[in-house]
C-alpha positions in Angstrom: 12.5 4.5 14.4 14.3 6.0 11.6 13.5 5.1 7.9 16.4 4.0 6.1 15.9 7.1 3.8 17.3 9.6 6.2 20.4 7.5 7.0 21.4 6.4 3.3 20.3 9.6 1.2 22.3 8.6 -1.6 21.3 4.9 -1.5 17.7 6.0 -1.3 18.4 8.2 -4.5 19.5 5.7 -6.3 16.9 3.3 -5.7 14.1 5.8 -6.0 15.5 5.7 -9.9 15.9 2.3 -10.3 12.3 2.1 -8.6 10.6 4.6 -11.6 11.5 2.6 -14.1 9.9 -0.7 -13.0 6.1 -1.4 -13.9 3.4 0.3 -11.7 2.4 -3.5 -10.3 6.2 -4.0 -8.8 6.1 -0.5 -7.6 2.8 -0.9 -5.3 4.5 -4.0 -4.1 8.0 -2.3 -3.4 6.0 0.3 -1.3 4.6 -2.1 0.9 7.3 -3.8 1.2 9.0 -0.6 2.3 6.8 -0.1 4.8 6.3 -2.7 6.4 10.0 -3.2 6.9 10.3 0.6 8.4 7.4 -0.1 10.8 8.9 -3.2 11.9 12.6 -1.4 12.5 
C-alpha cells in the first residue's frame, strides 16, 4: 500500500500547488478524498 505520493513525486508537487491555492472548504474535502482513495489502494 503505497500512496501515490511516493511513486509520482513530481505529480504530487504539482498538485500540492495547485491544491494551496483553492479555498480551505475544497481543501478539507481534497484530503479526504485523498485518503480514502490511498486506504482503499
Amino acid at each position: 500500500m503505497i500512496p501515490i505520493i511516493h511513486k509520482h513525486p513530481n505529480f504530487f508537487h504539482e498538485w500540492q500547488k495547485d491544491f494551496l491555492t483553492l479555498p480551505i472548504a475544497e481543501q478539507e474535502r481534497l484530503l479526504r478524498v485523498q485518503a480514502i482513495s490511498a486506504f482503499s489502494m
